[in-house]
N, C-alpha and C positions, 0 to 999 in steps of 0.2 A: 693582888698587886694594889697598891694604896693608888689614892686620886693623884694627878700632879697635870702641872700646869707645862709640863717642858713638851715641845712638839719632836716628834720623830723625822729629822733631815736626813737619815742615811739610809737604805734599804734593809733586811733583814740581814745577819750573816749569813755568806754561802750563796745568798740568790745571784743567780744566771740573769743576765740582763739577755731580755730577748723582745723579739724577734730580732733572729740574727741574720743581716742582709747580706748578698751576695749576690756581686752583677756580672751581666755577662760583658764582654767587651766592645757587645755595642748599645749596650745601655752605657757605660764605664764613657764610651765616645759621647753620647748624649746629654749624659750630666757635664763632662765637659764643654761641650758647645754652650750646652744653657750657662755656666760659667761666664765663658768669653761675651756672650752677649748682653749679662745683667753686666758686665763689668766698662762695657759698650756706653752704658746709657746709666751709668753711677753722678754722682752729683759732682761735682768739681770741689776740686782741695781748697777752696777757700770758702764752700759753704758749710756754716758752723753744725750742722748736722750731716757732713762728710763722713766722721769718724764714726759715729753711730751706724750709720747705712753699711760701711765695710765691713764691723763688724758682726752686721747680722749676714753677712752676704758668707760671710768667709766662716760660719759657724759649720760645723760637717755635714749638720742633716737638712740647712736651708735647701741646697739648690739638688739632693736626690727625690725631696718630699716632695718639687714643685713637679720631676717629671714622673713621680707616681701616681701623682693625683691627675695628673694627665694623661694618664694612662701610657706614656712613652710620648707621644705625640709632639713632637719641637715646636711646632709652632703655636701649638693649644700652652704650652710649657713657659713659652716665650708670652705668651697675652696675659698667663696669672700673676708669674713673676713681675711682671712689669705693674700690673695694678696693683698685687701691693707695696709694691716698689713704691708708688705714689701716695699710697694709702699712707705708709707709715711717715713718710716724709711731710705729708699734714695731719696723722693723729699721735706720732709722736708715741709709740707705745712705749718705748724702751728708757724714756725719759717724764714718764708720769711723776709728779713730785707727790713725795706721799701724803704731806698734809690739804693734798686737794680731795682725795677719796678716800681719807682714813675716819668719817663719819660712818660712812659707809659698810664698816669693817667692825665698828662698835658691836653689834648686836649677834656677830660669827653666822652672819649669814652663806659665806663661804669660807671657805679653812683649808688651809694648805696643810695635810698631816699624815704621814706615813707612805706607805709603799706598797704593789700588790707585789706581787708572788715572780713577776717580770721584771722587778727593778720602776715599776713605771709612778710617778709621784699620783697622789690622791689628792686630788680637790673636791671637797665635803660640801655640796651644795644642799642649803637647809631654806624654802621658800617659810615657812611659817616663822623665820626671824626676821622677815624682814621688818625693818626699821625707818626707810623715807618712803616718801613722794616719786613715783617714776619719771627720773630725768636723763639727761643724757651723763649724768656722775655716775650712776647704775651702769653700766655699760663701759665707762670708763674705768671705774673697782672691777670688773671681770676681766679686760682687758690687762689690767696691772695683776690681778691674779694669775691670767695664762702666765705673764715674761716671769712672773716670782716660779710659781710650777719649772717652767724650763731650765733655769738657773740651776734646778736642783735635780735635776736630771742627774743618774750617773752615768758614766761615758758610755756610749755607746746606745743608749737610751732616748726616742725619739718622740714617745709620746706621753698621755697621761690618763688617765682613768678620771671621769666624772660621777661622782656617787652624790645621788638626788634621793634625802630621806624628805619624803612626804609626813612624816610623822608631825600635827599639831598646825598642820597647812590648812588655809583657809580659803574661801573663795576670792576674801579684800585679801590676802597675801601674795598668792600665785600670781606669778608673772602673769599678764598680759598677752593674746597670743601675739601680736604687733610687738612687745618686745621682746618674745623667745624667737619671732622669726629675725629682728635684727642680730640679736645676740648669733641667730644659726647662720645668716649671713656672715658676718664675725670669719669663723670660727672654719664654715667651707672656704672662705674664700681666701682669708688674709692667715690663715694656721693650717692649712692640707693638713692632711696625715697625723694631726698632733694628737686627735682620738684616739687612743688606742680600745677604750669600753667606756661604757656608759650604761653604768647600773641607774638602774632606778627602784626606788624601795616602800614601803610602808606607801602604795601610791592610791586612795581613796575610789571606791567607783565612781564618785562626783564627778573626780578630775577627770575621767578619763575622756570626753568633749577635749580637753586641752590638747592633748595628745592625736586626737581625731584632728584637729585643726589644724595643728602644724606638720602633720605627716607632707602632705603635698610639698613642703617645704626643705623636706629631707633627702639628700642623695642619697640614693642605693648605699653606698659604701657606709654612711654615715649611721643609716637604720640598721643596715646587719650588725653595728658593733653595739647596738641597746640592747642591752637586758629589762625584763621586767621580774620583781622580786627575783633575784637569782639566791643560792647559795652562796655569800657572798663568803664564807670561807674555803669555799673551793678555792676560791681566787686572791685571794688577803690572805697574808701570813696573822695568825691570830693573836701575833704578841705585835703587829701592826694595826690589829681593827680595834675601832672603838669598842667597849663593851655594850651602847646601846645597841649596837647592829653584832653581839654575838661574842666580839673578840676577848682578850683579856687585856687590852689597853686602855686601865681607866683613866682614861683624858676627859680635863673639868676645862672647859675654854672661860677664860680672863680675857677679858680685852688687851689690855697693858701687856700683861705676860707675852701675849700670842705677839701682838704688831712688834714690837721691841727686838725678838726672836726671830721674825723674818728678816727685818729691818737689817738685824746683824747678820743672820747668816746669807743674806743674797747681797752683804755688804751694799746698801740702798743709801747714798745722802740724800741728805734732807733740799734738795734742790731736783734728784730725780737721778742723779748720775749715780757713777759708781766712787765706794772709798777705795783708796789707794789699800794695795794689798802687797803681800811681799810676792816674790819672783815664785812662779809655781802655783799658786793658790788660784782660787777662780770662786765667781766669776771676774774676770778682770776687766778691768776699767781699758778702756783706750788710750794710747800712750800718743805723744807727740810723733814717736819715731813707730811710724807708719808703713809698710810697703806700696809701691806701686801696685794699681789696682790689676796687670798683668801679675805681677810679683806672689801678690797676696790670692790671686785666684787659682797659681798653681799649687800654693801650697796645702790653699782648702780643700782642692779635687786630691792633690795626694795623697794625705789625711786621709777623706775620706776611701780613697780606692784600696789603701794598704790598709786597711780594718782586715 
């Protein structure tokens, strides 16, 4: 297969988007309650990030993932929702403008590209690119990375795969362990469930202090989904993996090429919102003509319940 700069936004042919969920009917009750209550304490129609918040509210897998990660528990389900309920209404993820972290993005230190063997999208985390100064813009390009990953979800698909090549990582490269523990706050707190694996690869015995460190900082749930060097073709389709990790997808990452590519296909303006799209397409922008947050949160539990 010759090099080429185009990224992979669709899954393989034939893959089965899984894990396939299935609730009983009093989880099915549960999610709906947790519904009725984020919809409780939603912003008001006349503040300019109203539309945004419904949005993420009324997406299918927001308000299952918050009470898996709670393990069912309403009232534990009720305290996460609601902080990032709050969280996002000051960090604003879903409206990051891209020319505020697209420095960030120069040197492909993370890469949105291809799909595992689940349907689940691949974000390519590569530490020895990296290219600034640790700030909070760091943290902000990860964050705009998760909502780009989501977007490209296919239906039904709820989380995503992290693959960490340590290959060419250095000691002044790697993260921080203060900024892999925010980033893991991140990531438990304000994206439940969004893990689905987390390969890690070519990882140095140097590193491995780093990985000592921020254990403490890992929930259960979160540690059983890492891998270390796995078979990463067990799990990638090989005409989705890169060739440096095995597969036969020779992808050369361009700067240009790649941002321009996301840009379009997560239809991204250049202010942070979405471009207008035709009827049917996705991701979709927010429209004027809105439902009531009663309205709009039956329809998101129904969606969800009739999968």
């Amino acid at each position: 297969m010759a090099k080429t700069h185009r990224i992979l936004t669709q899954p393989a042919p034939g893959t089965q988007v899984a894990p396939v969920r299935n609730y009983s009917d009093e989880e099915k009750q549960k999610i709906k309650a947790l519904g009725e209550y984020a919809h409780s304490i939603i912003l008001p129609r006349s503040d300019p990030y109203y539309e945004w918040e419904l949005r993420w509210l009324n997406k299918p897998d927001t308000l299952p993932r918050y009470m898996r990660a709670a393990k069912w528990n309403f009232e534990e389900a009720k305290k996460r929702i609601k902080a990032t309920m709050e969280w996002r209404r000051e960090y604003k993820p879903d409206l990051i403008p891209p020319h505020e972290i697209k420095i960030e993005d120069e040197g492909g230190k993370i890469i949105i590209n291809g799909f595992d063997k689940d349907g689940r999208p691949i974000i390519y985390m590569n530490p020895g690119r990296q290219n600034t100064e640790t700030s909070p813009r760091q943290l902000r390009h990860l964050v705009w990375c998760l909502e780009r990953a989501k977007d490209l979800m296919p239906p039904g698909q709820e989380s995503v795969v992290i693959l960490i090549d340590y290959k060419t990582t250095t000691l002044r490269t790697n993260p921080s362990i203060s900024t892999a523990r925010k980033v893991l706050h991140i990531l438990q707190e304000h994206y439940p469930e969004t893990l689905g694996r987390g390969l890690v690869v070519n990882l140095p015995t140097l590193l491995n202090f780093f990985y000592k460190g921020i254990s403490p900082f890992l929930d259960p749930v979160t540690r059983d989904k890492i891998r270390f060097n796995p078979n990463v073709l067990d799990l990638i389709p090989k005409e989705q993996l890169i060739t440096e990790l095995g597969g036969e997808y020779d992808y050369e990452f361009d700067h240009e090429e790649y941002w321009n590519q996301i840009l379009d296909v997560c239809a991204i303006a250049p202010d942070g919102t979405r471009v207008n799209r035709g009827a049917g397409e996705s991701p979709e922008a927010p429209s004027g003509d809105i439902a009531e947050p009663e309205e709009s949160g039956k329809r998101a539990f129904n969606s969800e319940m009739n999968r």
